[in-house]
Structures are given as C-alpha cells and as structure tokens.
C-alpha positions in Angstrom: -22.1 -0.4 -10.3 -22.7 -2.0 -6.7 -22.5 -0.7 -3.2 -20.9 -3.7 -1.5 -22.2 -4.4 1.9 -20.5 -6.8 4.6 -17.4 -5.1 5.3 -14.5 -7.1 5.5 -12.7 -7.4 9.3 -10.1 -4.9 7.5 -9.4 -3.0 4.1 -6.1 -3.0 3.2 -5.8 0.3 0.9 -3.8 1.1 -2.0 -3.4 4.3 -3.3 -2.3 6.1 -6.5 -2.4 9.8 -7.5 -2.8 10.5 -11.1 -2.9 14.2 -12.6 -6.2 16.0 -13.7 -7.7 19.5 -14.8 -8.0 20.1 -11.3 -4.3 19.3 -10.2 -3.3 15.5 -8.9 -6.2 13.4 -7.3 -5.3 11.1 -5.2 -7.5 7.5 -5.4 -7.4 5.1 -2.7 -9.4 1.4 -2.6 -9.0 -1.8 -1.5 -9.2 -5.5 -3.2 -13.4 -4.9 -3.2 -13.7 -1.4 -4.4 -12.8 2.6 -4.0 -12.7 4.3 -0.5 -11.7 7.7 -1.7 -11.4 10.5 -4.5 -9.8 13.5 -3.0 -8.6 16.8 -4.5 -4.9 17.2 -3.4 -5.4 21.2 -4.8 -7.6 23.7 -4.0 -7.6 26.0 -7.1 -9.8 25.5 -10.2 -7.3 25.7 -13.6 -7.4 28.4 -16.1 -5.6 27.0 -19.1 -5.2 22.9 -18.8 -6.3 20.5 -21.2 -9.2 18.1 -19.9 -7.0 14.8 -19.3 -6.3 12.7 -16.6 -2.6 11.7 -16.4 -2.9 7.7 -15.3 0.4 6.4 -14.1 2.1 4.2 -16.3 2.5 1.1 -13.7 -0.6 -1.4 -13.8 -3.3 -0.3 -11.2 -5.0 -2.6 -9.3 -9.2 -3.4 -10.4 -11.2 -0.5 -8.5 -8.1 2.5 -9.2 -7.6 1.5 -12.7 -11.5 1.9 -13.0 -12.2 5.0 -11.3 -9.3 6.7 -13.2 -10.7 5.2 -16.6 -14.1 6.6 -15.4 -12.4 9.9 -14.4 -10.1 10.1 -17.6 -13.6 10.3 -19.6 -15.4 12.3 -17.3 -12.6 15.2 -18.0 -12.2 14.5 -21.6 -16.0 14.2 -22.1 -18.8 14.0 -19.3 -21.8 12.9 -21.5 -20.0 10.1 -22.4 -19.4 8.9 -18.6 -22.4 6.5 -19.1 -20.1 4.5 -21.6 -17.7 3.0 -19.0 -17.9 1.3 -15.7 -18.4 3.2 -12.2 -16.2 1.8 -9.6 -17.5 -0.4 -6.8 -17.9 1.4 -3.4 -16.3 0.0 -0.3 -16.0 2.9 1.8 -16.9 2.7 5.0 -20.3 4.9 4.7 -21.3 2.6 2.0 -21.6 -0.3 4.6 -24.0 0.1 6.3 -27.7 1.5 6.0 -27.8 5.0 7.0 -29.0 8.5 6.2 -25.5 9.1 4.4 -25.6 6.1 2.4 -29.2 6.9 1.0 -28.5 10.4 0.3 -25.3 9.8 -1.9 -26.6 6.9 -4.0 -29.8 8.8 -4.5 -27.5 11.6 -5.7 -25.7 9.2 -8.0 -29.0 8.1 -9.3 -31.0 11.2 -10.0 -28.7 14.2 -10.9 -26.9 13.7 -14.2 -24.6 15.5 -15.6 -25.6 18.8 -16.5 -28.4 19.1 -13.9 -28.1 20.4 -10.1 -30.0 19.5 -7.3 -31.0 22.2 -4.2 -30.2 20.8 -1.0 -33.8 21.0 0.4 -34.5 18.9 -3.2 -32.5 16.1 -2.0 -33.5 16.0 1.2 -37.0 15.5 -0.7 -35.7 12.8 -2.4 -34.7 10.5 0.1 -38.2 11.5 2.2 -36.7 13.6 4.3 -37.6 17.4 2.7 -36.7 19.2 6.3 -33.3 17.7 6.5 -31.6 20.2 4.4 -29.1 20.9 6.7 -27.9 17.5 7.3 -27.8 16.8 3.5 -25.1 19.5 3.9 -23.3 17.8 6.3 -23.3 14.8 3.9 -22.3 16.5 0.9 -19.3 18.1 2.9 -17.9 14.2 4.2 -19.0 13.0 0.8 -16.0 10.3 0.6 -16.0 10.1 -3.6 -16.3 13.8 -4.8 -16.7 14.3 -8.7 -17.9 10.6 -8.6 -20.7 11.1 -6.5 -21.4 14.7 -7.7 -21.8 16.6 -4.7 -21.0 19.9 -7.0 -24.1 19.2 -8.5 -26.1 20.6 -5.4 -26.2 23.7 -4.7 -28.1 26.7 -2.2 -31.8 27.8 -3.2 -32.1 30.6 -5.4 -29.0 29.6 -7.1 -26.5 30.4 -5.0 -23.6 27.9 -5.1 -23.4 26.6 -1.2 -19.7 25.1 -0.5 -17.5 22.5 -1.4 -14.3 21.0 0.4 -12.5 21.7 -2.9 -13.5 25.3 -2.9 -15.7 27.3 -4.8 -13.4 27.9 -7.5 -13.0 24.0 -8.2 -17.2 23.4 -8.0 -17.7 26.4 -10.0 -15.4 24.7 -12.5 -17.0 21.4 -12.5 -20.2 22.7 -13.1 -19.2 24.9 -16.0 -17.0 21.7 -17.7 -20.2 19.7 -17.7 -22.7 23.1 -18.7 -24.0 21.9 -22.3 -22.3 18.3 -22.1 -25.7 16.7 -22.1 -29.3 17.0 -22.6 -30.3 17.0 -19.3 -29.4 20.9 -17.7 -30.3 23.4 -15.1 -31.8 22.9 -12.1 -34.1 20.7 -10.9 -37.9 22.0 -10.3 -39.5 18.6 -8.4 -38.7 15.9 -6.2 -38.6 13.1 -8.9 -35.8 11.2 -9.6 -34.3 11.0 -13.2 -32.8 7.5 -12.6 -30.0 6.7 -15.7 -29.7 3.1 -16.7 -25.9 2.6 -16.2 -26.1 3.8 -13.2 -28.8 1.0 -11.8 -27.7 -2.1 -9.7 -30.5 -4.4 -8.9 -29.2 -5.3 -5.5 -29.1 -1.4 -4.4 -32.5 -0.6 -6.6 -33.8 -3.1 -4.2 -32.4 -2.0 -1.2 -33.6 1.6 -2.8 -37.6 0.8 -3.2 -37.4 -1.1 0.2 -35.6 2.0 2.3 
C-alpha cells in the first residue's frame, strides 16, 4: 500500500455502504484511493455472523478494495496480510504532518492482536510527551478499523474512547483477541513493522521524518 502525495486540484468522491458485524459502513474514495471508513451505527452486535455484505453493482478500484480488505478482516483478521490495503487519498495523507506520521506508524507497528498505549505511540513517532495530541489524532482518524485506532488504548489498560463507542472498540478488540500470534500490549517503543504493510516510497519518507 501507498500514501499518495500531490493532491489533485479536486477529488471527486464516490461512495458505497456495504453491511458489516458492526452495522452498514459507509466507504467513500475517489479515482486515486479511499478518503473515508465510517461507522453509520454506534452499537457493537451480539449475535451477527462476521461478513461484510458488498453490493452487488461493480465498485470502482479503491471501494471494491477496501471492502475486499474489510470482508476478510471480519471473516478472519490474521489473514488481512493476504490481500491488498487500499491507497490513501484523504486529505491528511497529503501532506507531511504530525497526523500523517502517527497513523502510518500505527498501521505499521500494531498488528492485529496487539494494542498500543497512547504515550507508546507518541514514543514512536519521537514525540513520547505528545500523548494527548495522539488522542486527538486517533479521534479524527479518517479510516477507522483500517488504520486501527481501536488498537490503542489508556495506560493501565483502560480502554480510552472511540468515535464508534466503546461498545464497538471493545468488540474489535475481542474479534481480533487470539487471531494472531502477535497479542497483548505493547511493553517498548519498537516498531513491529509487517511486510505487507511496507511501501518503499513511505518507508522512505518514514526513515527520513
């Protein structure tokens, strides 16, 4: 996966709600990538299966892709590493910025099964007294699920928020409990980077930030 940079003089976004565990997610991208996951519910379920309902219609490149790659992520998170993660186009991904730095290092270093303190984060990207604003970022994150802002959480294990709710971030975190090797929460400020997440252009732009 890439974050594209340049942003084009203006997106033209499609959107397309398909059905989930969590209710119907809407998904919304333009001709270079996604701009946005977002939770049209706020309650976690009790009794659904774990499938994503695609629409039957053909979906333009980045929504078929992000639906493919949420589709598995239901049905099997430890298996998200088998297909493609969408290109980014959102605006946040544009530009370098505190945001930008602290999302894709989220991508990177928390895998499933793992979660992250905020102050742990902040570490990560070099800045370990920026807790607070690593909030802030988690709360706009544009991509939720995707980028898995569920995956960080309060010291001492307390859960912090979500936009979606507790409910929905306490079920995200128990779908992926046990779905891969890599679980509970992290006790350093290293980055576990997994390979299908890597893009060389953004690695670069990574080890040069």
């Amino acid at each position: 996966m890439s974050l594209r940079s340049g942003m084009d003089t203006a997106c033209e976004l499609n959107f397309k709600v398909v059905g989930s565990p969590l209710g119907s997610i809407e998904l919304s991208a333009c001709r270079c990538g996604l701009h946005g996951i977002k939770l049209l519910g706020q309650n976690a379920p009790e009794d659904h299966p774990c499938v994503v309902q695609r629409p039957p219609e053909e979906l333009p490149e980045p929504l078929a892709c992000c639906a493919a790659w949420l589709e598995t992520y239901f049905q099997t998170p430890a298996a998200i590493g088998t297909v493609p993660v969408p290109e980014l186009h959102h605006p946040v991904f544009q530009t370098d910025s505190f945001a930008r730095r602290v999302l894709w290092k989220l991508l990177q270093a928390v895998q499933v099964g793992e979660a992250v303190s905020y102050q742990q984060l902040a570490a990560l990207v070099g800045r370990p007294k920026a807790s607070r604003a690593v909030g802030n970022v988690m709360k706009n994150n544009p991509v939720p699920i995707l980028i898995p802002c569920h995956r960080v959480v309060g010291s001492g294990g307390k859960l912090g928020g979500y936009s979606s709710g507790l409910a929905v971030k306490q079920w995200l975190l128990a779908h992926e409990k046990g779905a891969g090797p890599h679980q509970g929460t992290r006790t350093d400020a290293t980055p576990t980077r997994a390979g299908h997440q890597e893009a060389p252009t953004q690695a670069e732009y990574m080890k040069s930030g």
